[in-house]
PyMOL commands that place a pseudoatom at each C-alpha (Angstrom):
pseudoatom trace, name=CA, resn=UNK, resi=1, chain=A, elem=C, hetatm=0, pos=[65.086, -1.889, 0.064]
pseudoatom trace, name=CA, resn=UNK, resi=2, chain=A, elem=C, hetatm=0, pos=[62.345, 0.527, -0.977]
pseudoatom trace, name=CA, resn=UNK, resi=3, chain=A, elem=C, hetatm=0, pos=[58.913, -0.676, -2.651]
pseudoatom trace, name=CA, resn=UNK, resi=4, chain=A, elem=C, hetatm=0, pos=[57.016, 1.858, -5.135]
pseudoatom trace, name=CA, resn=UNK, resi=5, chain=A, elem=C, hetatm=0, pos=[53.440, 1.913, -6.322]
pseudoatom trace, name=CA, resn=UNK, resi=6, chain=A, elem=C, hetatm=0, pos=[52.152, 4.104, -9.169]
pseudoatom trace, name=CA, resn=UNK, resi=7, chain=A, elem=C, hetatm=0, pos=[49.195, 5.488, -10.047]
pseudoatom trace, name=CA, resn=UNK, resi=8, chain=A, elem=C, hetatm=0, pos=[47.004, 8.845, -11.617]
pseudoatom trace, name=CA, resn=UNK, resi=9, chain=A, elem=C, hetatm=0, pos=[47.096, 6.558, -14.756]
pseudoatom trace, name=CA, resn=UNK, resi=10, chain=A, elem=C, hetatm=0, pos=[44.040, 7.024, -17.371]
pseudoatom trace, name=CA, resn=UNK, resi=11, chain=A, elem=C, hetatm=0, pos=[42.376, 7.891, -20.433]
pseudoatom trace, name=CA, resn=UNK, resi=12, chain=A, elem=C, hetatm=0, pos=[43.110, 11.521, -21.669]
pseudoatom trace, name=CA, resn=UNK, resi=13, chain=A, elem=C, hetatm=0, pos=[42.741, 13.549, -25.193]
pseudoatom trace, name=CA, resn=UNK, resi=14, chain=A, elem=C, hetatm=0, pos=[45.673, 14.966, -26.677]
pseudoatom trace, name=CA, resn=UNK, resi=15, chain=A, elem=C, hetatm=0, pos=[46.421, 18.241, -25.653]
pseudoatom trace, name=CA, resn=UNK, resi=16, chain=A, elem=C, hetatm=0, pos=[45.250, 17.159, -22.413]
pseudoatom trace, name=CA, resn=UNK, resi=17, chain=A, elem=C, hetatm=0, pos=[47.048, 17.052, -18.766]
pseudoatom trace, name=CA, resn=UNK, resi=18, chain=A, elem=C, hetatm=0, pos=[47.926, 14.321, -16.433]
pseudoatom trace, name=CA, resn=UNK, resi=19, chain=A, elem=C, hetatm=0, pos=[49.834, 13.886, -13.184]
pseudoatom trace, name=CA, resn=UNK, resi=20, chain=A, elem=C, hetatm=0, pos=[51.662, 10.544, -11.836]
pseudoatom trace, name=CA, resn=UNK, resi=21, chain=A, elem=C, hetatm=0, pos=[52.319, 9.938, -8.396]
pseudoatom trace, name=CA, resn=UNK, resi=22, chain=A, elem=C, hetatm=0, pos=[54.479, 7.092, -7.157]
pseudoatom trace, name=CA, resn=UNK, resi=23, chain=A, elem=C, hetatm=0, pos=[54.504, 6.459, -3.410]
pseudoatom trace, name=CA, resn=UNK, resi=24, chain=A, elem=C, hetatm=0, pos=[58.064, 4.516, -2.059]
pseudoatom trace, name=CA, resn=UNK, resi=25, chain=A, elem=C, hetatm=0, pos=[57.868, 2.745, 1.017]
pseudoatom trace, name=CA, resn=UNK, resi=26, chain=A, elem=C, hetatm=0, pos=[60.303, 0.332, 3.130]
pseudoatom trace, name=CA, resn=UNK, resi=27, chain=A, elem=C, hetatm=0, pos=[63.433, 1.726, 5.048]
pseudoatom trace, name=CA, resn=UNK, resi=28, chain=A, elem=C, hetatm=0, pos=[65.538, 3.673, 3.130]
pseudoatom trace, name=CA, resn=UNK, resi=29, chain=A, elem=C, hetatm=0, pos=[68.926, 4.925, 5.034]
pseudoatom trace, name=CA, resn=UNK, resi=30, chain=A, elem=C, hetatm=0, pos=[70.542, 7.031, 2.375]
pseudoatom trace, name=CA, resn=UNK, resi=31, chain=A, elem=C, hetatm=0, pos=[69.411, 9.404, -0.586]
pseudoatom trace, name=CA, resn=UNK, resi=32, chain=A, elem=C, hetatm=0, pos=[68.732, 7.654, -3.865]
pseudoatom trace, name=CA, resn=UNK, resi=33, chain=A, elem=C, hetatm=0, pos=[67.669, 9.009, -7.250]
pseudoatom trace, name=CA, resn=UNK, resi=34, chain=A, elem=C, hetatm=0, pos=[64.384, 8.419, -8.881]
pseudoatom trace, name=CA, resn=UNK, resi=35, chain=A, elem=C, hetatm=0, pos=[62.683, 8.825, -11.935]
pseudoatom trace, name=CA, resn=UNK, resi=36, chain=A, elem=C, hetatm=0, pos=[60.641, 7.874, -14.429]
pseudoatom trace, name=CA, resn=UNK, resi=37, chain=A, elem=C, hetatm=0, pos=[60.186, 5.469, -17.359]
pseudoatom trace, name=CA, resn=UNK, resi=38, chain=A, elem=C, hetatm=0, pos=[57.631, 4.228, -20.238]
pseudoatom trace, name=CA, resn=UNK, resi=39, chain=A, elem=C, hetatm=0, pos=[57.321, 1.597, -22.586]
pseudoatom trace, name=CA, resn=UNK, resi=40, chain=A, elem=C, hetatm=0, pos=[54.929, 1.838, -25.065]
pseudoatom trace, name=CA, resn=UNK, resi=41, chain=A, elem=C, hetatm=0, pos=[53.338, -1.295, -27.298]
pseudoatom trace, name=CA, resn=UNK, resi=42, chain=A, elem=C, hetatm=0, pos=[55.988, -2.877, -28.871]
pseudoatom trace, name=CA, resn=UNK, resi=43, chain=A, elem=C, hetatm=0, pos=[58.607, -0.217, -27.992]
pseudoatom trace, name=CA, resn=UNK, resi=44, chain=A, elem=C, hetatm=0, pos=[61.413, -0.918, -25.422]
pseudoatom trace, name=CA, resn=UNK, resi=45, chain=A, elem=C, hetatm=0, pos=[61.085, 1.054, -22.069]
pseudoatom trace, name=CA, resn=UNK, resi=46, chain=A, elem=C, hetatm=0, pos=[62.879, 4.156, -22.771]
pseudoatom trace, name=CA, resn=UNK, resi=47, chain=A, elem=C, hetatm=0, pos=[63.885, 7.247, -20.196]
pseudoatom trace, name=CA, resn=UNK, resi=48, chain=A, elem=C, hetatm=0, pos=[61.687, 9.861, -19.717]
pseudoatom trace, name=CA, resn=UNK, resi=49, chain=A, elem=C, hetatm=0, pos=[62.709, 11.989, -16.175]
pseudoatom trace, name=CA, resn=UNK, resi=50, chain=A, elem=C, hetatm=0, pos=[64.758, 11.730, -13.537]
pseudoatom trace, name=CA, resn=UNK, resi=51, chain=A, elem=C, hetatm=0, pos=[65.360, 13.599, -10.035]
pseudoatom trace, name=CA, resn=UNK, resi=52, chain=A, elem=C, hetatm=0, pos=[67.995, 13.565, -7.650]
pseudoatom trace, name=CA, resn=UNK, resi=53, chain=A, elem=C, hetatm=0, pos=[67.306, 13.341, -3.887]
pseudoatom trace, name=CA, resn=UNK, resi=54, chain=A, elem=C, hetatm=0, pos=[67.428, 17.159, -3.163]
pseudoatom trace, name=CA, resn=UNK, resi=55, chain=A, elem=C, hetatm=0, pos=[65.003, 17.855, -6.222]
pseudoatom trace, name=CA, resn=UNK, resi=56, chain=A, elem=C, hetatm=0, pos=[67.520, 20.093, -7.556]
pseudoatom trace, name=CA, resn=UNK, resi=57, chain=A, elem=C, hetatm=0, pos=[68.789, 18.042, -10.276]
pseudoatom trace, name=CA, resn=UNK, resi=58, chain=A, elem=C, hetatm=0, pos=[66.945, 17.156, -13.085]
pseudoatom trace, name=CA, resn=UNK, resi=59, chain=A, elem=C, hetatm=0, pos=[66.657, 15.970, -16.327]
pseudoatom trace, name=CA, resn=UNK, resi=60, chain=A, elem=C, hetatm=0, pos=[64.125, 14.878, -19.014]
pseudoatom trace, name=CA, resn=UNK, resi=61, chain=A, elem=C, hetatm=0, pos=[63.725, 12.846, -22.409]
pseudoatom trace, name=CA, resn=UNK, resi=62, chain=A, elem=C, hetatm=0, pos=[64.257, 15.327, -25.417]
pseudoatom trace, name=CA, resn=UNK, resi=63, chain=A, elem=C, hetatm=0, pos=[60.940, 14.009, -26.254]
pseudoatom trace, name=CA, resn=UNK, resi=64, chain=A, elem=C, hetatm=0, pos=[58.806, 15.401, -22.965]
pseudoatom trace, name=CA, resn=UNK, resi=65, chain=A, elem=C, hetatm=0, pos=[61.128, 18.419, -22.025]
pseudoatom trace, name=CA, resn=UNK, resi=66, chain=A, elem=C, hetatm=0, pos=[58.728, 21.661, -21.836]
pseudoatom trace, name=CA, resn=UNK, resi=67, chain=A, elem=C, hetatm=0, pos=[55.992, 19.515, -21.040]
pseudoatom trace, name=CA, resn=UNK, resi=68, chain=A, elem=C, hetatm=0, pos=[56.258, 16.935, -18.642]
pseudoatom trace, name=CA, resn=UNK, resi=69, chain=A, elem=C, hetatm=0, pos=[58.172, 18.339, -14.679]
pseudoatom trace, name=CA, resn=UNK, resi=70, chain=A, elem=C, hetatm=0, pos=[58.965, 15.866, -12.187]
pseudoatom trace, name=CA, resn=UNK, resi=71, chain=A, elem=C, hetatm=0, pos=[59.173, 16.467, -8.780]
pseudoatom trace, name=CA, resn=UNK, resi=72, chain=A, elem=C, hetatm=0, pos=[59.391, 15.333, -5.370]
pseudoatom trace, name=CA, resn=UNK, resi=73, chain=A, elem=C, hetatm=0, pos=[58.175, 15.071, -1.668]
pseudoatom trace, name=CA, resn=UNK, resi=74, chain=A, elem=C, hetatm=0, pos=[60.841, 13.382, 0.318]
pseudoatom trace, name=CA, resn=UNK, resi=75, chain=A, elem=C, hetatm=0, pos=[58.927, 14.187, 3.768]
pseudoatom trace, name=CA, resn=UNK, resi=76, chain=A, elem=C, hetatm=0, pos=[55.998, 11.880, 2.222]
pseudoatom trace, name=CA, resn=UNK, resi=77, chain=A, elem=C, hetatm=0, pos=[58.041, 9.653, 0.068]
pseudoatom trace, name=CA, resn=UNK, resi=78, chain=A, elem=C, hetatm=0, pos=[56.794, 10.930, -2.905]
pseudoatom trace, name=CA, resn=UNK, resi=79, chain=A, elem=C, hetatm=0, pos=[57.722, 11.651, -6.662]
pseudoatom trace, name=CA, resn=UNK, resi=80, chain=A, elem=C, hetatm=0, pos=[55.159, 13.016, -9.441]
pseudoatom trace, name=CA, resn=UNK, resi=81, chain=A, elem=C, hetatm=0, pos=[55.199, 13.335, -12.992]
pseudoatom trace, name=CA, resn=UNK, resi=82, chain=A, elem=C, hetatm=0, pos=[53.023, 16.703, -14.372]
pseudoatom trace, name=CA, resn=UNK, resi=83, chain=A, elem=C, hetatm=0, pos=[52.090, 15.254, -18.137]
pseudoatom trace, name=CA, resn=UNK, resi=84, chain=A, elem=C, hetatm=0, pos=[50.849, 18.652, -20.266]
pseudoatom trace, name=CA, resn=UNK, resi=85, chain=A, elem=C, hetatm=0, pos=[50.088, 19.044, -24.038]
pseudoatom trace, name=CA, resn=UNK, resi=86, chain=A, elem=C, hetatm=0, pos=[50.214, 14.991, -24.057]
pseudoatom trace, name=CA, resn=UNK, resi=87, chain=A, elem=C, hetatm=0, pos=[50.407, 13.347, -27.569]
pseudoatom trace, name=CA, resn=UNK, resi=88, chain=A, elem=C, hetatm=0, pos=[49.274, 10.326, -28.680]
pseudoatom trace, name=CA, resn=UNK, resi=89, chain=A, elem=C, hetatm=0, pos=[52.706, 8.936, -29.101]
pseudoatom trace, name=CA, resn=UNK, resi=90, chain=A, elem=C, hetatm=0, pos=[52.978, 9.249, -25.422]
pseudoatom trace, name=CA, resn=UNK, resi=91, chain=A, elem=C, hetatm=0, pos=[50.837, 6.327, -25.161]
pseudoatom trace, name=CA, resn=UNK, resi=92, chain=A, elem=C, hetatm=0, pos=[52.720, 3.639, -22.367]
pseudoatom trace, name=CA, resn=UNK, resi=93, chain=A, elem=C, hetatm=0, pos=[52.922, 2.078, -19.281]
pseudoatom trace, name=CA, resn=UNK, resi=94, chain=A, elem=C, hetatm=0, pos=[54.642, 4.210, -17.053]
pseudoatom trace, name=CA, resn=UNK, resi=95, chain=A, elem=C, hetatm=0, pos=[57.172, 3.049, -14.664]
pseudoatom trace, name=CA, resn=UNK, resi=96, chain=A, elem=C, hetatm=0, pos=[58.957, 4.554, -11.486]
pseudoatom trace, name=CA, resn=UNK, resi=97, chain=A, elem=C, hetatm=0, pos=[62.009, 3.930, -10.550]
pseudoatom trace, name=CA, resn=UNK, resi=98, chain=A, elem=C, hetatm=0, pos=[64.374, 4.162, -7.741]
pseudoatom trace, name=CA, resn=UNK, resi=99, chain=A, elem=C, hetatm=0, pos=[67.899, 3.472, -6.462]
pseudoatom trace, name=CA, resn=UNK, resi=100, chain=A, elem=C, hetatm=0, pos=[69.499, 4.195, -2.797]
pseudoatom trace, name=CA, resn=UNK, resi=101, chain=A, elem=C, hetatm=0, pos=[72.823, 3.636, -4.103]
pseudoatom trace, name=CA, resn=UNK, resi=102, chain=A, elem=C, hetatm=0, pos=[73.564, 6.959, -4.945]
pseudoatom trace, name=CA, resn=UNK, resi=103, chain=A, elem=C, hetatm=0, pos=[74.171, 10.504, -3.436]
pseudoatom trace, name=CA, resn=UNK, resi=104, chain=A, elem=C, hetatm=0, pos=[72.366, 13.139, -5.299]
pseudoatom trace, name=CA, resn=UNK, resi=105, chain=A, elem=C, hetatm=0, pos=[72.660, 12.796, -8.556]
pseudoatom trace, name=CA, resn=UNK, resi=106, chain=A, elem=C, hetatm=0, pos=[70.285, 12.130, -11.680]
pseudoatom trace, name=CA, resn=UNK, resi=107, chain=A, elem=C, hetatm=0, pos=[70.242, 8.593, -12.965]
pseudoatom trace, name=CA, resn=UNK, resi=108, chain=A, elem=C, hetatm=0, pos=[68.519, 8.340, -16.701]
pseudoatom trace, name=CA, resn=UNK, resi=109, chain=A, elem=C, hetatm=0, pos=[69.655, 4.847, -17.493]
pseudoatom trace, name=CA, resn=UNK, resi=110, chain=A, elem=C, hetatm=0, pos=[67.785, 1.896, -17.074]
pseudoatom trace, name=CA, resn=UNK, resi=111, chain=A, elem=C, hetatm=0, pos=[70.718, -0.176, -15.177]
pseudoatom trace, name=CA, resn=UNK, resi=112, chain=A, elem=C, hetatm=0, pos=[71.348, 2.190, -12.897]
pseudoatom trace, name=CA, resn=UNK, resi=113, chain=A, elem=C, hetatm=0, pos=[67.593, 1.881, -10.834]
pseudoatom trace, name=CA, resn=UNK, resi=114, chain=A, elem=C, hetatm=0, pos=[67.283, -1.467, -9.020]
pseudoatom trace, name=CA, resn=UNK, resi=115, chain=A, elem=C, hetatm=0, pos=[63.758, -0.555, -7.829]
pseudoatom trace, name=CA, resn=UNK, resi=116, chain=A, elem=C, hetatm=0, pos=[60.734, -0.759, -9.843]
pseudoatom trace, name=CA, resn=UNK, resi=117, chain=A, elem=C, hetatm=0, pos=[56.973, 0.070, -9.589]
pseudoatom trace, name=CA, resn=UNK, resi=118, chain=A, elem=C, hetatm=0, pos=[54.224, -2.201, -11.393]
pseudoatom trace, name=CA, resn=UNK, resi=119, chain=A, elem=C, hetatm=0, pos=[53.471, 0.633, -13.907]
pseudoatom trace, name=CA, resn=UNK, resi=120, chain=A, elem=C, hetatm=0, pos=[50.596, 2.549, -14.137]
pseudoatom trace, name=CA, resn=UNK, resi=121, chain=A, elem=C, hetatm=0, pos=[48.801, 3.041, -17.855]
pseudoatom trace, name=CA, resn=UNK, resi=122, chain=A, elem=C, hetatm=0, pos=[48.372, 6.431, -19.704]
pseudoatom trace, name=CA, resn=UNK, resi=123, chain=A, elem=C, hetatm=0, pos=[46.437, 6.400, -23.009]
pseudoatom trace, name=CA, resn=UNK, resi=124, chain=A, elem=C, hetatm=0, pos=[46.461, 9.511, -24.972]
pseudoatom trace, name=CA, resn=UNK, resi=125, chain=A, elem=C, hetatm=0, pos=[43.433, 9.817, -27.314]
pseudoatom trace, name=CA, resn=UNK, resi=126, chain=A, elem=C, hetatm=0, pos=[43.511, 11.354, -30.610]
for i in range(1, 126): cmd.bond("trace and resi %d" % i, "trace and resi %d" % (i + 1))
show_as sticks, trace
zoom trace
């Protein structure tokens, strides 16, 4: 019931900054969680942040907390990812996610998104 479409994907150097953007579109009649997810080459896709619909729930991977902040627009349909001191090891196709089947809460599993964006690529040089 919603469609998503990443992008702000690229080439940076570590230490460097980087912000996702994932546009949902389609009718949507009730809030839903989103967030965001990477898998990196070989590696399974693995949790990274997650927002619930008022924006005033969220949580993030042990791995990207302090440097990564997701947010959202919900009067343009909107969620970002702010990417700061980026690593090498965060390297991946990044993936949002959503799911109307909620109220607002944070979802930071996997099964519990049944919407999915193609991805967008981030490649953190050393």
């Amino acid at each position: 019931q919603v469609q998503l479409v990443e992008s702000g994907g690229g080439l940076v150097q570590a230490g460097g900054s980087l912000t996702l953007s994932c546009a949902a579109s389609g009718r949507t009649f009730r809030p839903y969680a989103m967030g965001w997810f990477r898998q990196g080459p070989g590696k399974e896709r693995d949790f990274v942040a997650a927002i619930s619909w008022s924006g005033r729930s969220t949580d993030y991977a042990d791995s990207v907390k302090g440097r990564f902040t997701i947010s959202r627009d919900n009067a343009k349909n909107t969620v970002s990812l702010q990417m700061n001191s980026l690593k090498p090891e965060d390297t991946a196709v990044y993936y949002c996610a959503a799911d109307s089947r909620y109220s607002d809460i944070v979802v930071t599993i996997t099964g519990g998104y049944n919407s999915w964006g193609q991805g967008t690529q981030v490649t953190v040089s050393s």
